[in-house]
C-alpha positions as CSV (number, residue, x, y, z in Angstrom):
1,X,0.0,0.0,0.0
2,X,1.3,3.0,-1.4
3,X,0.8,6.4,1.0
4,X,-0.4,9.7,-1.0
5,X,-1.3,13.1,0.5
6,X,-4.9,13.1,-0.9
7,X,-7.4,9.6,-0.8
8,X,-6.8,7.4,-4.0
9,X,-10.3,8.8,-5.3
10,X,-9.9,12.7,-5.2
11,X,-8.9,14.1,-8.2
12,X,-7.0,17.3,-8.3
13,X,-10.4,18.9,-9.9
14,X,-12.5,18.0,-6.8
15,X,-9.7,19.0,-4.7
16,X,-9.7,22.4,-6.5
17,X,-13.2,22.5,-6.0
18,X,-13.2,22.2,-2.2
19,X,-10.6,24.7,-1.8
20,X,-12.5,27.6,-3.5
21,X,-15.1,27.0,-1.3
22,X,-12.7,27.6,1.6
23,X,-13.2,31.6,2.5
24,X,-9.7,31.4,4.6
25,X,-7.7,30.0,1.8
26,X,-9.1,32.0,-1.1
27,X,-9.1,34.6,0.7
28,X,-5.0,34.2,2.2
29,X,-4.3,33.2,-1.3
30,X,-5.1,36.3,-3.2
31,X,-3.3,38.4,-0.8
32,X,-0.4,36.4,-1.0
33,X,-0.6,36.6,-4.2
34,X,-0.9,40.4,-4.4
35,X,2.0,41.0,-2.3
36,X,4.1,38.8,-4.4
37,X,3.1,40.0,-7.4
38,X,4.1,43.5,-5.7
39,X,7.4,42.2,-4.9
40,X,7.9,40.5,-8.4
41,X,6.9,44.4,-9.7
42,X,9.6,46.1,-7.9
43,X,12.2,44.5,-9.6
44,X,11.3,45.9,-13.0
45,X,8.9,48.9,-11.7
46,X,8.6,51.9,-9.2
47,X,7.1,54.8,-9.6
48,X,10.1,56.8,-8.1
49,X,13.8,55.7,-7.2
50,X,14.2,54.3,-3.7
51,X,17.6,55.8,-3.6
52,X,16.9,58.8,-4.7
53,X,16.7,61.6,-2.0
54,X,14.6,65.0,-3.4
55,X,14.8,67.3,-0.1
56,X,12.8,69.6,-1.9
57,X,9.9,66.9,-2.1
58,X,10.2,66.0,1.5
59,X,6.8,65.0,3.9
60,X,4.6,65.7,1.2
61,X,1.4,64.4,2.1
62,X,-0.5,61.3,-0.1
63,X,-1.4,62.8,-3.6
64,X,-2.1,62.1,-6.9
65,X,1.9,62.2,-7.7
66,X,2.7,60.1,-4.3
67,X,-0.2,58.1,-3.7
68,X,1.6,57.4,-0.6
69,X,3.4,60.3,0.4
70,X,6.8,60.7,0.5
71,X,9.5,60.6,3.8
72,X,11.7,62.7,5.4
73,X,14.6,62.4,2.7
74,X,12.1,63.0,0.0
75,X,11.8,59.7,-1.0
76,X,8.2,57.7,-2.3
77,X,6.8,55.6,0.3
78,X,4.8,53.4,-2.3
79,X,8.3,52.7,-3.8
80,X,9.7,52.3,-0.5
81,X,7.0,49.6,0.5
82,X,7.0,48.1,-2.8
83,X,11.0,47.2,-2.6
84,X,10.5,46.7,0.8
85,X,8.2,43.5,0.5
86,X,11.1,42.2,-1.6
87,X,13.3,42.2,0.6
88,X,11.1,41.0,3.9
89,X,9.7,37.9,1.4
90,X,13.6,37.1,1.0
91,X,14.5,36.8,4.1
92,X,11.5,34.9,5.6
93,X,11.6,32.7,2.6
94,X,15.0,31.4,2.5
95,X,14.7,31.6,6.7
96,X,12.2,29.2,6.3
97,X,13.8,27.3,3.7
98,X,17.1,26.9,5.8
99,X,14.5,25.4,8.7
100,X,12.9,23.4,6.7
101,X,16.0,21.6,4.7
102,X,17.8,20.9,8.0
103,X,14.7,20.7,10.8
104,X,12.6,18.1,8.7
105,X,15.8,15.6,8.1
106,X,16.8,16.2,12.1
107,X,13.2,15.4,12.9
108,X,12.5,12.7,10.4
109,X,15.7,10.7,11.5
110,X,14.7,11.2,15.4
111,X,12.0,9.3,14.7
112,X,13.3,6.5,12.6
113,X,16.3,5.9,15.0
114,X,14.4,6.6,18.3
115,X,16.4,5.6,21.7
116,X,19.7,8.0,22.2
117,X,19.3,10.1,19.0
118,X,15.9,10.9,19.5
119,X,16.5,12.5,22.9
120,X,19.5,14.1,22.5
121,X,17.9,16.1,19.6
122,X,14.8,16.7,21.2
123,X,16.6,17.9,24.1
124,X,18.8,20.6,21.9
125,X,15.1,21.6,20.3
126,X,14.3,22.3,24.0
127,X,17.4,24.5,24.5
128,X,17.1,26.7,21.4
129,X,13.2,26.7,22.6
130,X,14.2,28.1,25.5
131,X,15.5,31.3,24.3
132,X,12.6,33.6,22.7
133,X,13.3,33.8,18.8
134,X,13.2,37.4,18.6
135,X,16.0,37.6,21.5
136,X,17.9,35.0,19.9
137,X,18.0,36.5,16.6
138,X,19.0,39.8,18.1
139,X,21.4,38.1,19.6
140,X,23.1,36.6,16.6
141,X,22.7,39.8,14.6
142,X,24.4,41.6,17.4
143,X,27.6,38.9,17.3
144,X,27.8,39.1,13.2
145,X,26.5,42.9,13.0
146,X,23.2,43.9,11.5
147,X,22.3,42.9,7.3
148,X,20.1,40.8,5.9
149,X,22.3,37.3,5.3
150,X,23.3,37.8,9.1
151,X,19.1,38.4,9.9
152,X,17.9,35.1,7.2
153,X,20.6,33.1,9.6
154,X,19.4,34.1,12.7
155,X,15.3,33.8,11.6
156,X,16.3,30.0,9.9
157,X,18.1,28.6,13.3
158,X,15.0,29.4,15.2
159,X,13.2,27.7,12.5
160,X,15.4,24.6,12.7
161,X,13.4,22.9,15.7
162,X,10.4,24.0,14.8
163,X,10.3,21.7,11.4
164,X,12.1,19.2,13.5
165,X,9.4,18.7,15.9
166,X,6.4,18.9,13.8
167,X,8.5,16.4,10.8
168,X,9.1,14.2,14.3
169,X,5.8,13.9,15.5
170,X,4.3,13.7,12.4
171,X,6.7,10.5,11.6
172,X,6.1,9.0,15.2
173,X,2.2,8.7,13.7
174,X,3.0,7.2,10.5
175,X,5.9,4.6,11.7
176,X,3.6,2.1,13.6
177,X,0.9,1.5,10.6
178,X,0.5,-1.1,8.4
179,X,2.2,-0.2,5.4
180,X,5.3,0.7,7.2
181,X,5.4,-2.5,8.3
182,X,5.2,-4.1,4.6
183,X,7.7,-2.0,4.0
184,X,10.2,-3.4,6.6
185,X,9.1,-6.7,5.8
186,X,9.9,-6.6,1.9
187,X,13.5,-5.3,2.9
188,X,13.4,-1.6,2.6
189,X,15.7,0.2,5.0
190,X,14.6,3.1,7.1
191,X,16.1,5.9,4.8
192,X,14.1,4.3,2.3
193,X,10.9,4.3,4.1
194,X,11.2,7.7,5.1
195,X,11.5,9.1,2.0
196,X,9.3,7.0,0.1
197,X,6.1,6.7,2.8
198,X,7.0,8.9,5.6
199,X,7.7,12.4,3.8
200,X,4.4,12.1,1.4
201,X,2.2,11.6,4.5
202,X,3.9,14.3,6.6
203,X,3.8,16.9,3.6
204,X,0.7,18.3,4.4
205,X,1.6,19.3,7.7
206,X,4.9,20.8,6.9
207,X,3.3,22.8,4.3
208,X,1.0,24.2,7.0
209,X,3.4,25.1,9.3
210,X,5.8,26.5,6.4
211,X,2.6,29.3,5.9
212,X,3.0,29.7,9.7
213,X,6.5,30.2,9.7
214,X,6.7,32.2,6.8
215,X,4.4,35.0,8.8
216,X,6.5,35.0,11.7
217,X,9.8,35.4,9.5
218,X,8.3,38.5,8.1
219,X,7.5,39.8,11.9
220,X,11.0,39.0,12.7
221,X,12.5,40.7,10.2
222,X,10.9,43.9,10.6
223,X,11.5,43.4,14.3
224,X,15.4,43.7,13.2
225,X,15.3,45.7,10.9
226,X,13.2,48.3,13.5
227,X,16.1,47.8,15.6
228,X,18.5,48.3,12.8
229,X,19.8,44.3,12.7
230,X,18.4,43.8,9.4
231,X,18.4,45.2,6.1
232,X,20.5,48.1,6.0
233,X,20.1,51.1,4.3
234,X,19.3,52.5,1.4
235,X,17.4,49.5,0.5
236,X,14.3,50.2,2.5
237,X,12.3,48.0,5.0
238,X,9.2,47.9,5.9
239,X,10.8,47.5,9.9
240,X,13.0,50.9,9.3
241,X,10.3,52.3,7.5
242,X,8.5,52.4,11.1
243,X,11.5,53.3,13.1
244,X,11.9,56.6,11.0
245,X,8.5,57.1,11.1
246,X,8.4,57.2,15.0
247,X,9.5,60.3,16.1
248,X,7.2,62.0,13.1
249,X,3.8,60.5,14.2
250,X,2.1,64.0,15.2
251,X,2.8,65.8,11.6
252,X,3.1,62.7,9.6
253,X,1.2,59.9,10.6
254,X,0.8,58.4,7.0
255,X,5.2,57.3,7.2
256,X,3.6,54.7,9.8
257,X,0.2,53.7,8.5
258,X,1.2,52.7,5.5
259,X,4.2,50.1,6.2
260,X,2.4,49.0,9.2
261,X,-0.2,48.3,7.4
262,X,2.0,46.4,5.1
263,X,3.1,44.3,7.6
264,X,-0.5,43.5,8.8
265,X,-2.3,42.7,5.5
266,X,1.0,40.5,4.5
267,X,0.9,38.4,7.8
268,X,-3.0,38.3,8.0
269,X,-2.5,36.4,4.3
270,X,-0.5,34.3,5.4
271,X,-2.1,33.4,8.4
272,X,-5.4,32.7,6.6
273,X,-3.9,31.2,3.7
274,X,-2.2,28.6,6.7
275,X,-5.5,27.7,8.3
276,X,-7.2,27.6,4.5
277,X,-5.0,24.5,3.9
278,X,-5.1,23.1,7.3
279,X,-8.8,23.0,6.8
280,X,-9.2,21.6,3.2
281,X,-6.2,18.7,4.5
282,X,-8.1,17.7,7.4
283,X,-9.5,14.5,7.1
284,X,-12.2,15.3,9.9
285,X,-13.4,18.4,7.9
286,X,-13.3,16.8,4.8
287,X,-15.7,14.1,6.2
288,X,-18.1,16.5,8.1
289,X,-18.2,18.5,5.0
């Protein structure tokens, strides 16, 4: 018996079908979707030069030739946000890809060897745990200095026991049923079964938590880059976009809104888009619906 994601009998049509009707996950997918396409824009398109300063243009307020106002240095806060979604997809997606390509190996091959291995890497999960992921990130960035390879490091270590726990628990379920054992029987070695049975049944909950973690890599990097551990400037940040915007608040209150707001509609995506697919892969749901 050969493990799939999805039952034998759904077709990627009907599984289409009961997505759209999913409010969470249409709705997190078209705003993921619209702040990537915004990012994929910015590399070809802005309306104004993020590295441009103009201090004749300076605090003007949103209008038909800066939608979004400009800042302090004269520069176009659309632009600014536009460039700046770039760069906090980057680091949260390769952060999360660094958690997921060492995490999910660590916490398939805890489960698979069990005894020693197993808690001696549970055990290091529960000492990185330990230490809150902002705090430990700041940390890092502190040691190295501030930029964004140093701040994609420190976001992906926190993500490393994250995947390893959820690819671990999610194995320790799968190992004891029948098909794994027809596997063992007909010879195949644990590598083998992992890869070929464990991984596919486990994918839908790594691709859950991957929305998860993507969300919190974006809070984390405009957490450093507000504290001015992340992207440096010129290239702008939705993080340093608020920390300029701080001390302005009373005259300009738009230099906040806007990247704040950002922040909010890009996490609130990506959190609905997560609990879209969590629904539509639950087996419990798909039964009751």
């Amino acid at each position: 018996m050969m493990p799939v994601a999805a039952p034998p009998q759904e077709t990627w049509r009907t599984f289409a079908s009961r997505a759209l009707r999913n409010r969470s996950f249409v709705v997190g997918l078209l705003i993921t979707l619209l702040v990537a396409a915004m990012a994929a824009l910015s590399f070809v398109w802005t309306p104004y030069d993020v590295t441009r300063l103009v201090v004749g243009d300076r605090m003007l307020p949103p209008s038909a030739s800066h939608l979004f106002g400009t800042d302090h240095f004269g520069r176009d806060v659309l632009s600014m946000i536009m460039v700046g979604s770039r760069n906090s997809i980057a680091v949260a997606f390769v952060a999360v890809g660094i958690g997921m390509g060492i995490g999910v190996p660590l916490g398939c091959w805890a489960a698979a060897r069990g005894g020693i291995v197993d808690e001696v890497l549970m055990r290091f999960n529960d000492l990185v745990f330990a230490f809150p992921a902002l705090l430990s990130a700041i940390m890092i960035t502190a040691i190295f200095g501030p930029g964004a390879v140093n701040a994609i490091i420190a976001i992906g270590i926190f993500n490393i026991p994250v995947f390893a726990r959820v690819a671990r628990a999610g194995a320790l379920a799968i190992w004891p049923r029948e098909f794994i054992l027809a596997a063992r029987a007909a010879g195949k070695g644990k590598a083998r079964i992992t890869t070929e049975h464990i991984l596919p049944n486990i994918a839908n909950l790594l691709l859950v938590q991957g929305t998860i973690q993507f969300a919190l890599g974006i809070l984390a990097e405009a957490g450093l880059s507000y504290l001015g551990l992340g992207v440096q400037p010129p290239m702008p940040s939705w993080g340093r976009m608020l920390f300029d915007a701080q001390t302005r608040m009373m005259v300009a209150p738009y230099l906040a809104l806007f990247p704040g707001f950002a922040i909010v509609f890009t996490v609130l995506g990506l959190n609905l888009l997560g609990d879209g697919i969590s629904d539509i892969i639950d087996p419990k749901l798909r039964r009751r619906q």
